[in-house]
MDAnalysis code that builds the backbone (N, CA, C; Angstrom):
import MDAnalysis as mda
import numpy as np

u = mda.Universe.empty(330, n_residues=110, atom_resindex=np.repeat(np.arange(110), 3), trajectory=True)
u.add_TopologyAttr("name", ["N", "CA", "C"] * 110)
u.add_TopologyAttr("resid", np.arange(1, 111))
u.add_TopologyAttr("resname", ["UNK", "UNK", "UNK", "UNK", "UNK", "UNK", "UNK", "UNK", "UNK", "UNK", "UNK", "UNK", "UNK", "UNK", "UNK", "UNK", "UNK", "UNK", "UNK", "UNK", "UNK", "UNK", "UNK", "UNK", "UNK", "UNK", "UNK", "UNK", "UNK", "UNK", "UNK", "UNK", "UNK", "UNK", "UNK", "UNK", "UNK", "UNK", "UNK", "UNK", "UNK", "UNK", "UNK", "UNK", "UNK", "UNK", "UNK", "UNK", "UNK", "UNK", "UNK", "UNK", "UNK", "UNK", "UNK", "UNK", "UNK", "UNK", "UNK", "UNK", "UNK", "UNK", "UNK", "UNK", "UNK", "UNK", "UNK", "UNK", "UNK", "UNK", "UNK", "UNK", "UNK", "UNK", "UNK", "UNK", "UNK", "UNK", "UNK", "UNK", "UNK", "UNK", "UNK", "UNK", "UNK", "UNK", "UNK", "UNK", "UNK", "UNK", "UNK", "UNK", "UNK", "UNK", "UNK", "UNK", "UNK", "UNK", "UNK", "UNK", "UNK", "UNK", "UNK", "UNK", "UNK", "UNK", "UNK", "UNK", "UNK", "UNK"])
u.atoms.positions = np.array([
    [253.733, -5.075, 100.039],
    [254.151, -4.549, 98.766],
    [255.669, -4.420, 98.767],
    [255.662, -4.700, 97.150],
    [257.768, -4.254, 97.325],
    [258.493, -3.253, 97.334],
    [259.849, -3.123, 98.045],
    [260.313, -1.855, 97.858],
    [260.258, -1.360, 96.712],
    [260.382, -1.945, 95.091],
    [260.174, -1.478, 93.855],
    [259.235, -0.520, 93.904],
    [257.644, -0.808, 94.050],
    [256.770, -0.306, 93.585],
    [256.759, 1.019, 94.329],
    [257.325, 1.378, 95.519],
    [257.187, 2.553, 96.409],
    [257.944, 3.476, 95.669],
    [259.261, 2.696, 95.122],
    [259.918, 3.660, 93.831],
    [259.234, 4.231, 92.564],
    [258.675, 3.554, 92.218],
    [257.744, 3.808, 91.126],
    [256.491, 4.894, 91.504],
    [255.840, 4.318, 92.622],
    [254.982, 5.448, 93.152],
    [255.738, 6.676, 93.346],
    [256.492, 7.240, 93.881],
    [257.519, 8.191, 93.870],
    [257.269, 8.763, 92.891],
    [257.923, 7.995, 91.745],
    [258.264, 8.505, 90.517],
    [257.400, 8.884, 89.781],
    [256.503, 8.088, 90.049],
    [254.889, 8.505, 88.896],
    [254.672, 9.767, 89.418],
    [254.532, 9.896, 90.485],
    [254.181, 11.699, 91.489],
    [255.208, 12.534, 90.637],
    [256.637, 12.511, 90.831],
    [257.351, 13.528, 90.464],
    [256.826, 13.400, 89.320],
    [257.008, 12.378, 88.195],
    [256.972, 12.869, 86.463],
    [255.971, 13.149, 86.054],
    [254.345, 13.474, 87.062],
    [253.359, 13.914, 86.684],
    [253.494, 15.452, 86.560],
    [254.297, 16.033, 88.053],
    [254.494, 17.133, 88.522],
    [255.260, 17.799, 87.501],
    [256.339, 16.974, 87.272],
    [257.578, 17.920, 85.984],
    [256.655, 18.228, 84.593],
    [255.807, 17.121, 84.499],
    [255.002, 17.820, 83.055],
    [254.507, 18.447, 83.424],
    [253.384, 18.745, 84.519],
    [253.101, 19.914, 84.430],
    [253.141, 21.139, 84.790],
    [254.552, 21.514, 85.305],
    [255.414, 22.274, 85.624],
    [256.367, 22.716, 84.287],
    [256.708, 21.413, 84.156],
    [258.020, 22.304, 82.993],
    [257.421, 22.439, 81.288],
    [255.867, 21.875, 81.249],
    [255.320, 21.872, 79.927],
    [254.733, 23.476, 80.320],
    [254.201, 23.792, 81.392],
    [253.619, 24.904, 81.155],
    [254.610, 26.476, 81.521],
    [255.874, 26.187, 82.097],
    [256.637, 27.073, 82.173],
    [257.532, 27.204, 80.649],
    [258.086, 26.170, 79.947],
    [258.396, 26.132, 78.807],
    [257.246, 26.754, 77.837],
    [256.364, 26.087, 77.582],
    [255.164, 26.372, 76.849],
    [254.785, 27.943, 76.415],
    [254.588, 28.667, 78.099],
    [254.315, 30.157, 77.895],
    [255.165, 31.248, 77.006],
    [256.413, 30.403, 76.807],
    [257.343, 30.960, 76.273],
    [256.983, 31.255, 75.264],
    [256.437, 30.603, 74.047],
    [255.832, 31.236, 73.071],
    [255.121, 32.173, 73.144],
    [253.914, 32.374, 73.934],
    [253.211, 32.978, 74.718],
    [253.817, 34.766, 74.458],
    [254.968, 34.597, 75.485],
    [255.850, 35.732, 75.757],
    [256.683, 36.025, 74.715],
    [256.857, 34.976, 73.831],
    [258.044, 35.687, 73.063],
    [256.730, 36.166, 71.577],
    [255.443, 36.421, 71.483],
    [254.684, 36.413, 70.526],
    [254.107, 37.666, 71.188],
    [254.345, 37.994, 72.186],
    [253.798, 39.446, 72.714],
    [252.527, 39.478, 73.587],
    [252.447, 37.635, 74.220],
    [250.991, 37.867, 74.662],
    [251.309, 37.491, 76.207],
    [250.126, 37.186, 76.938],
    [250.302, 37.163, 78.403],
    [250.824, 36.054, 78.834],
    [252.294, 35.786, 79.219],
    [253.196, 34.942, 79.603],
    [252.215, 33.576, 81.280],
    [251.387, 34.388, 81.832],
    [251.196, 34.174, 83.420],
    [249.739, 33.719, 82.954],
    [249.270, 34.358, 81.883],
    [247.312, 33.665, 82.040],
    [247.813, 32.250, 80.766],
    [248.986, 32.445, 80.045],
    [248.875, 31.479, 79.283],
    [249.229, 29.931, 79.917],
    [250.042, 30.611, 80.942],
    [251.069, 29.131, 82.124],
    [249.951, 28.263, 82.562],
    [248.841, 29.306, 82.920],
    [247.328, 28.423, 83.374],
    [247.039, 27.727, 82.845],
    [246.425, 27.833, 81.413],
    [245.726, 27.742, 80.738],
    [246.605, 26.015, 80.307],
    [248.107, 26.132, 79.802],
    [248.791, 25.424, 79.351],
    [248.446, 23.806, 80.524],
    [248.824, 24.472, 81.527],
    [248.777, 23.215, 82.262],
    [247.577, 22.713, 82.488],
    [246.439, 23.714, 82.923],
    [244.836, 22.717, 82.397],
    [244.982, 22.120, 81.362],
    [245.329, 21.829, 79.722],
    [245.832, 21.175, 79.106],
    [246.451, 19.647, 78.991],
    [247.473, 20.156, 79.824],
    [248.304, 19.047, 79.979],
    [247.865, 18.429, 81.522],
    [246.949, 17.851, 82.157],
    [246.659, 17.170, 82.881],
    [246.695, 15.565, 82.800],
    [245.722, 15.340, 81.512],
    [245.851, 14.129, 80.963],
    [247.149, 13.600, 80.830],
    [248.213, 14.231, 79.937],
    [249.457, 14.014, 79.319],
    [250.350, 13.871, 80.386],
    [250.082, 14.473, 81.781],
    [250.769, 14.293, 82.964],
    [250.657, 12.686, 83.541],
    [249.762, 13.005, 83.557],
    [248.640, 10.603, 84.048],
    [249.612, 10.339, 83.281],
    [249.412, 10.363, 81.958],
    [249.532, 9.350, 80.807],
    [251.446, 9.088, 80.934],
    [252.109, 9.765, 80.909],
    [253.586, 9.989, 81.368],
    [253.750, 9.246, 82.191],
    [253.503, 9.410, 83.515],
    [253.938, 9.387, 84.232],
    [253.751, 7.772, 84.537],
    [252.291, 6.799, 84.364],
    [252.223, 5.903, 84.227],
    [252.979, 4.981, 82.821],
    [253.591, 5.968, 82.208],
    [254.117, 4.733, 81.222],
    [253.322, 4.631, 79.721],
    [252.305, 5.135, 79.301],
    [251.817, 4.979, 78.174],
    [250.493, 4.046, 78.609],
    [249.328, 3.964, 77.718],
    [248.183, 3.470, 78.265],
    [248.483, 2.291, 78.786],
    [249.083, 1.659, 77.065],
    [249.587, 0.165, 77.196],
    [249.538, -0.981, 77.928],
    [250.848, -0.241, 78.807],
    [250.995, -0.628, 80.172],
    [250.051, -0.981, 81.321],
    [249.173, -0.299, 81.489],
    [247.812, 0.205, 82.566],
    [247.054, -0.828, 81.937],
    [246.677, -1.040, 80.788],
    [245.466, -1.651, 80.422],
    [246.240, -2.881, 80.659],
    [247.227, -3.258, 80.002],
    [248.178, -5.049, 80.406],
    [247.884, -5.066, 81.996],
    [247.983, -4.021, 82.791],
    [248.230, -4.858, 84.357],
    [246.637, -4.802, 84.688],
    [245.833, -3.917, 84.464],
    [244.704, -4.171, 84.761],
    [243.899, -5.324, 84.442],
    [244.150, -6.154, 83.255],
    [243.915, -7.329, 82.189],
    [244.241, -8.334, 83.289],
    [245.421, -8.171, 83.274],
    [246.524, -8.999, 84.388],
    [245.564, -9.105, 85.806],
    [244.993, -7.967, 86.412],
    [244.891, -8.068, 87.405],
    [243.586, -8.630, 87.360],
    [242.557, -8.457, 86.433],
    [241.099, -8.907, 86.390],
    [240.855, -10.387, 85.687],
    [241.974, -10.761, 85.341],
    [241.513, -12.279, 84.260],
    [242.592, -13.375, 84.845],
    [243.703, -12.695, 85.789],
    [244.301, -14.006, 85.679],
    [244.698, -14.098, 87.069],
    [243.957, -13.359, 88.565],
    [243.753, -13.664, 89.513],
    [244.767, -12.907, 90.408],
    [245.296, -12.033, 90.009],
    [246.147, -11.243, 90.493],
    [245.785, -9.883, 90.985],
    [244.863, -9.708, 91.849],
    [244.256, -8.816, 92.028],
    [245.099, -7.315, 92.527],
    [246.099, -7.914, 93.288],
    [247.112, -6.821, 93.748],
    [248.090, -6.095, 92.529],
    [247.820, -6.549, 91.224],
    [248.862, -5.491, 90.299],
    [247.514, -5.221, 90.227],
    [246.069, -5.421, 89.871],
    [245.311, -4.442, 89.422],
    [245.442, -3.044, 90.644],
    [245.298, -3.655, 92.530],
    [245.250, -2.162, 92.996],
    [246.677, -1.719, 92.870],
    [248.268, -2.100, 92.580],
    [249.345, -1.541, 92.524],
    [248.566, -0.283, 90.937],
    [248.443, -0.376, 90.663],
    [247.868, 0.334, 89.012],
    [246.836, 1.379, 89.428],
    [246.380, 0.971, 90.386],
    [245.267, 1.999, 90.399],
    [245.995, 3.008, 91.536],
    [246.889, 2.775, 92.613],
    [247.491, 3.499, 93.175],
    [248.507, 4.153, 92.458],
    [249.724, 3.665, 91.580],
    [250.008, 4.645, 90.810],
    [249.789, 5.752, 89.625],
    [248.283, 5.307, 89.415],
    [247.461, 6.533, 88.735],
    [246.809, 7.376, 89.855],
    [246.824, 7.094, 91.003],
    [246.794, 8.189, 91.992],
    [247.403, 9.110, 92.288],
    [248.898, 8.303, 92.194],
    [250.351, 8.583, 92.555],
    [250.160, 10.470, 91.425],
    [249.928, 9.898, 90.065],
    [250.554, 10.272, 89.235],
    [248.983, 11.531, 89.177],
    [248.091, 11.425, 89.733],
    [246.772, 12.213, 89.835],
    [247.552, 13.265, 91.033],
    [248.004, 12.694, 92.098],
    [248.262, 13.675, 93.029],
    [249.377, 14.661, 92.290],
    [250.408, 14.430, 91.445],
    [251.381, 15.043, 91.227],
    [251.181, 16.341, 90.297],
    [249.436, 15.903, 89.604],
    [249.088, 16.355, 88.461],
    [248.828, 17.704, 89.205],
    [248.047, 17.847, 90.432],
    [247.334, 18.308, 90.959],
    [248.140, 19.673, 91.766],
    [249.388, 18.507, 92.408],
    [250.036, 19.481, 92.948],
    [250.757, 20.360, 92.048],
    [251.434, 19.946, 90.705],
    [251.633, 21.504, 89.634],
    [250.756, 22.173, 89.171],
    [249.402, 21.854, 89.580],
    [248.302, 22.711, 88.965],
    [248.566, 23.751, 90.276],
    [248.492, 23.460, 91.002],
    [248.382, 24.320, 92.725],
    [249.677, 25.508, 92.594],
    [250.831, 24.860, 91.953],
    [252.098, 25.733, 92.345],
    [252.020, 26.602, 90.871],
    [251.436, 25.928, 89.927],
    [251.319, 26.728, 88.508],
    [250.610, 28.258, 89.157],
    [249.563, 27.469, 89.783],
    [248.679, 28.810, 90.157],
    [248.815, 29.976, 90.939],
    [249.584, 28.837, 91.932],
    [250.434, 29.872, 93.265],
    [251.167, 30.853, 92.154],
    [252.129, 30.272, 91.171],
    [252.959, 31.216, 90.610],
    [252.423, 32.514, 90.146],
    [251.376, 31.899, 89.440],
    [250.934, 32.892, 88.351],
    [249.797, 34.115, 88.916],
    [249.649, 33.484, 90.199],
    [248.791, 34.266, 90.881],
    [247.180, 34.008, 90.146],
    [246.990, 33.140, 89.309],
    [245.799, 32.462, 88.492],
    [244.293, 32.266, 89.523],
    [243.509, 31.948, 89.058],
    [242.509, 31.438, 89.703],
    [242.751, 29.791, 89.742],
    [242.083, 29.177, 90.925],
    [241.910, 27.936, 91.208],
    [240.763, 27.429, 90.699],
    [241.015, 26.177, 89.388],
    [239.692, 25.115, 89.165],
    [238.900, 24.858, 90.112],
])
């Protein structure tokens, strides 16, 4: 595999993590500034945004469905698994701001 794609894997991890880190630390803000519970809403926000984390971080569906197409019809089997590893990439990142959301908030774990 190329050095590119290890960049990209990288990146899909972090920009899964920042959404759902900075959507649900931003987010609560309403939360708090409306008089309600700033720490059960941070939870709640980022269960939410799980999907929207994938979806980011890979680029828009678009993309995913072209390389998967790519990878199943025209013999290129390695962008289909490059695709399926960076929706991993971007699954692990999801996962790990769900973990630190929770650590924060002192929340319960899914």
């Amino acid at each position: 595999m190329e050095e590119r794609f290890f960049a990209a894997f990288i990146h899909c991890f972090f920009i899964a993590l920042g959404v759902i880190i900075g959507g649900s630390i931003i987010g609560s803000i309403g939360d708090f500034a409306t008089g309600d519970a700033a720490l059960t809403s941070m939870n709640r926000i980022a269960e939410r945004l799980r999907i929207w984390g994938i979806v980011a971080a890979i680029g828009g569906t678009f993309d995913a469905i072209a390389n998967f197409e790519r990878g199943l019809f025209d013999g290129t089997p390695m962008d289909l698994v490059k695709q399926i590893l960076l929706i991993l990439s971007a699954m692990g990142g999801v996962k790990v701001g769900l973990i630190i959301i929770q650590w924060f908030s002192q929340g319960d774990a899914p």
